[in-house]
N, C-alpha and C positions, 0 to 999 in steps of 0.2 A: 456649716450651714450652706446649702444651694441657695443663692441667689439668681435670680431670671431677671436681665439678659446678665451674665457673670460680668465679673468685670473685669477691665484689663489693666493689668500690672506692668505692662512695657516698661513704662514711661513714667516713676512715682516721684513728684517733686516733695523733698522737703521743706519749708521755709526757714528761716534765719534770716533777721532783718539787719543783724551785722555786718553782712557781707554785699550789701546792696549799695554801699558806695554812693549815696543820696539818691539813689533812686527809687521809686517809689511801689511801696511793696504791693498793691490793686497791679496796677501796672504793668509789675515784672512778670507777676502770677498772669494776667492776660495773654505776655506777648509769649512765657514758657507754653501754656496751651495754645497759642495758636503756632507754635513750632513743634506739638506731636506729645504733650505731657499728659498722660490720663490719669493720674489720679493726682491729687494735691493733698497732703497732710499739715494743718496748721499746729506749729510749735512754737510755745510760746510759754518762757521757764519764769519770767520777768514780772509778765503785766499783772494787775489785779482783777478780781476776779469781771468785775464790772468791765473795765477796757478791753478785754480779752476776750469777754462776749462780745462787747460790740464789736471788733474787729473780725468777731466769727463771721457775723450776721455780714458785714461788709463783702468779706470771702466770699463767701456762699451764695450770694449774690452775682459776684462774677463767673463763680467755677459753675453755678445752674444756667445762666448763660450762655456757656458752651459744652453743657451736659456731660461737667465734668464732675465725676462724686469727690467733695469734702470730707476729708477723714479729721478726725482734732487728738492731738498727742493727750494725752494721758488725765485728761480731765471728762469726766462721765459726766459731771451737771451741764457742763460747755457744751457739750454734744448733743447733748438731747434739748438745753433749753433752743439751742440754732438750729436744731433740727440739720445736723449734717449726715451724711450715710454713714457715718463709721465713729469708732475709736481706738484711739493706736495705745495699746500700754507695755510697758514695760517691766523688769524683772519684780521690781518693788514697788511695782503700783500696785492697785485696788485688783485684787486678785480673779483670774480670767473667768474661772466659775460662778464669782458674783456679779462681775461685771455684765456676764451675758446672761444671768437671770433679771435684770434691770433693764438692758438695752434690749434684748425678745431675741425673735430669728431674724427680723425683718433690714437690721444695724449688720453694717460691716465691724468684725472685729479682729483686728490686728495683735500679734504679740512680738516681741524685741525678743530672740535666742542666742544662744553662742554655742550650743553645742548642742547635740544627738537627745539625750535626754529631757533638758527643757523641751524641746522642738517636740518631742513626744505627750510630754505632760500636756501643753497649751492646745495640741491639739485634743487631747484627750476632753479638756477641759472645757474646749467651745470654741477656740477661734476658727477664721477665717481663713486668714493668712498670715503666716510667717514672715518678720524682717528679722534676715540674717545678717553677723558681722559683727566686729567691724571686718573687710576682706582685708582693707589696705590702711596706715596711717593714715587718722582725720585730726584735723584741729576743729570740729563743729562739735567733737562728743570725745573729751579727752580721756573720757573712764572707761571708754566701751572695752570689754574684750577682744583680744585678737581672734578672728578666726582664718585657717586656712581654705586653702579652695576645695581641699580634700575631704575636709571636714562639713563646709558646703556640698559639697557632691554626694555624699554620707545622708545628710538630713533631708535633702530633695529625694532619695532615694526610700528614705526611709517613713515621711511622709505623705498622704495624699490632699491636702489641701497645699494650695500656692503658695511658694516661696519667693518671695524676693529680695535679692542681696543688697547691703547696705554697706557705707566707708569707703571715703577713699577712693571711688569708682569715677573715673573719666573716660576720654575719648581714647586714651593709651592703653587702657587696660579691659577696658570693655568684655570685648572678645574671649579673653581668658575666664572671666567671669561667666560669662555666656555660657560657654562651652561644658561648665556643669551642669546647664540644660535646667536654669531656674529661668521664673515665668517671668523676670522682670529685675530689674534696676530700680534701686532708692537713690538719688540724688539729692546734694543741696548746692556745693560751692560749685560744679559742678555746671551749674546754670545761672545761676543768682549771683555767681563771682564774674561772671561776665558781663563786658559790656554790651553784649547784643544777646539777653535773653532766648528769645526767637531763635535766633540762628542755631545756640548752643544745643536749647532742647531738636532741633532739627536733624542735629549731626550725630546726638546721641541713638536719637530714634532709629535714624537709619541704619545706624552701629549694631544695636539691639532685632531691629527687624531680619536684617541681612546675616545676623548670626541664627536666628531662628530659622529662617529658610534653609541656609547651611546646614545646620543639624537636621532637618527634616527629610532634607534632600540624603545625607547621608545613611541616614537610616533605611529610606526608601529603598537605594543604591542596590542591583541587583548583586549573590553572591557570586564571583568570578567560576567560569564555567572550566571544571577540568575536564584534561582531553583526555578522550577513551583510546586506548589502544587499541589498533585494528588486529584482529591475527592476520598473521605473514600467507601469503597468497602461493601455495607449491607452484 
């Protein structure tokens, strides 16, 4: 589905409030966006159904704030009663065909792949955008499948709606990621395992922007010009 203005996938925070080390999840989610995070996904395996709303409504309040769109993991009542842009699901959730005849055009929706063919079906089926992965070992999602970057680079290639890579993904590896030329980065420990939110989501961003410039720039990049041979002058 076209969304106007589209959105942008740079920067996708996941949450987990595990890794927050007492600090305070309103909070962290503020200072990630104000160091360059544009989309925010609430996850949330734990709470009831009732906490989990309210803490939507909480979110969504901060991420409208800074006109950032709220996406919510895998719960379709959650979303819609908070009225956030989106829902993210995954291979065994509420399946994507149904999902997006309930949420309309109007809902961002997300689906969780791991390989060429999911990536095809979900699109087929109404998403929005892809999260690919896992790229790299995470301790946030121990079951996820492995994916390669090859395999990444396959399914951006192979898709037309936005891909963004998920797992594992820091400021070390960024650039490799990048460089299969997906719209964006999922994050969680990533930023939230940090002691200075802000800064973390700052350094990624720049990570992520400065590899898309690179790529664009390369592309751009004129083809090297071969030299013509003069004939020989009697």
């Amino acid at each position: 589905m076209k969304h106007n203005p589209p959105f942008d996938y740079s920067l996708y925070l996941v949450t987990n409030r595990k890794l927050l080390k007492g600090k305070h999840l309103l909070k962290s989610i503020e200072e990630s966006i104000a160091g360059g995070v544009t989309l925010v996904q609430l996850r949330e395996k734990e709470l009831c159904t009732r906490d989990f709303f309210d803490l939507a409504v909480q979110v969504k309040a901060v991420t409208d704030r800074y006109h950032v769109p709220l996406i919510v993991n895998d719960r379709l009542d959650i979303a819609l009663a908070a009225d956030a842009a989106g829902l993210h699901l995954g291979q065994d959730d509420l399946p994507v065909k149904v999902a997006r005849e309930i949420l309309g055009t109007e809902k961002l929706l997300g689906v969780s792949v791991s390989n060429e063919e999911e990536a095809l079906k979900a699109q087929a089926d109404g998403a929005d955008y892809l999260g690919v992965g896992a790229i790299f070992p995470t301790g946030t999602k121990l079951d996820a499948s492995p994916v390669t970057l090859e395999t990444l680079r396959l399914i951006k290639a192979r898709v037309v709606i936005p891909v963004v890579a998920i797992g594992g993904i820091n400021q070390n590896n960024v650039r490799a990621v990048m460089n299969q030329r997906v719209d964006g980065i999922a994050v969680v420990s990533a930023i939230l395992d940090k002691d200075d939110c802000r800064l973390a989501a700052k350094n990624l961003l720049d990570l992520v922007l400065s590899s898309k410039t690179g790529l664009r720039c390369s592309q751009n990049k004129p083809a090297p010009r071969t030299l013509i041979s003069l004939p020989k002058q009697n």
